[in-house]
C-alpha positions, 0 to 999 in steps of 0.5 A, a space after each residue: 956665454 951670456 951673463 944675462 939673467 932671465 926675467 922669471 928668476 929676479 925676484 920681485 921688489 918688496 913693497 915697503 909695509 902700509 903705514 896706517 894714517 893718522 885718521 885710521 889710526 884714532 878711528 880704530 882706537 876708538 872703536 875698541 875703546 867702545 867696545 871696552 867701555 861698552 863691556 864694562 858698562 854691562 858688567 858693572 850693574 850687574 856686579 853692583 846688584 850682585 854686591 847689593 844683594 848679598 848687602 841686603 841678606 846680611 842686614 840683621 833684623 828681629 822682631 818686635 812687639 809693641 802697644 803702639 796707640 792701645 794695640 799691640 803689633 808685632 813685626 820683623 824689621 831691619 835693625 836699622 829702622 827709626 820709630 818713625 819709619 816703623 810708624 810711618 812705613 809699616 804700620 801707616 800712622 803718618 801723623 808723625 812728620 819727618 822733618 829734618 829727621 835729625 832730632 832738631 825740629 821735634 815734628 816726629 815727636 811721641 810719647 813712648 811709655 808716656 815719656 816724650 822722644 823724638 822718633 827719627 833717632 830712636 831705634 824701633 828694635 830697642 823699644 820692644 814691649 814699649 807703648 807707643 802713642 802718636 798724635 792719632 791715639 790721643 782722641 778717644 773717638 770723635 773726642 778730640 783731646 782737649 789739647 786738639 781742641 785748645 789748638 782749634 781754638 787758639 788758631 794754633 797752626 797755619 802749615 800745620 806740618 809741625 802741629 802732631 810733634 807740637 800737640 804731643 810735646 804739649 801733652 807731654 809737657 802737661 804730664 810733666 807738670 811743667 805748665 806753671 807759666 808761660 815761661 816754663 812752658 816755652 821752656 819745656 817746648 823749645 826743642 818744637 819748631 814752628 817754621 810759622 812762627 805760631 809760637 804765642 798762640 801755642 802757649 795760648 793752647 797749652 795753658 787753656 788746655 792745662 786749665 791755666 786759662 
């Protein structure tokens, strides 16, 4: 009896498994990354703008009444909020400059219950029932303050960036009493920066405007 096996029963041989090339392999990688990158990329804002929302709700705010120039205003503001930002933003007085907003250049200078503060570190929300009175609310009408007018004169200011917190240092200086001499007012006026250097001719207004010439 033949020993011979049929053709149809021997099983076919195996074809070893495909090995992807390297060149397969980084392209297919790659694309998956994208699409993981690409899902975090939609993810992300959406979560941060989640997290900013929910930051903002929880701001603590109050209101707060105050004589800012003779009238009174009343207003809800973020506790956070600087005088200066309360003068400049919410009730459009932007004589008051922000210049290094860090209480060094005295550009944001007012008077608050006639006392001179640097409105960039002062809290507006401690300050309730408080008079304020900025550069615009020294003039009574179309009279300039004689400080105003003593600026003009002495030719002052030449940027005129520093000039409100100058004017209203100055009369500040001058409700102190501290316009003796020169000396003194330099002095009491140090902490008024003029980038223009019109240092002597400031003096010059003060003490024209304090009677002193």
């Amino acid at each position: 009896m033949s020993a011979e096996t049929s053709e149809s029963a021997t099983s076919p041989p195996t074809k070893p498994p495909s090995v992807p090339s390297r060149r397969t392999f980084i392209a297919t990688t790659s694309a998956a990354g994208g699409v993981i990158a690409a899902g975090g990329l939609v993810a992300g804002p959406s979560l941060l703008g989640v997290e900013e929302a929910a930051a903002a709700e929880a701001s603590p705010s109050s209101r707060v009444s105050l004589v800012v120039n003779g009238r009174r205003h009343t207003i809800a503001i973020d506790n956070r909020t600087s005088l200066l930002d309360l003068l400049r933003e919410h009730l459009g007085l932007t004589g008051s400059k922000k210049g290094c907003n860090a209480g060094a250049c005295g550009a944001c200078t007012v008077l608050v219950d006639g006392r001179r503060v640097n409105s960039c570190l002062t809290l507006a929300v401690r300050l309730d029932g408080a008079e304020v009175t900025t550069v615009e609310g020294l003039a009574r009408g179309d009279q300039l303050h004689p400080l105003q007018q003593a600026f003009i004169d002495q030719d002052a200011f030449q940027c005129g960036y520093c000039t409100p917190g100058q004017i209203v240092s100055g009369v500040g200086c001058m409700r102190e009493g501290h316009t003796g001499s020169a000396e003194e007012i330099r002095e009491w006026m140090s902490g008024n920066i003029c980038r223009c250097g019109c240092y002597v001719k400031i003096v010059r207004a003060v003490e024209q405007a304090s009677g002193r010439k």
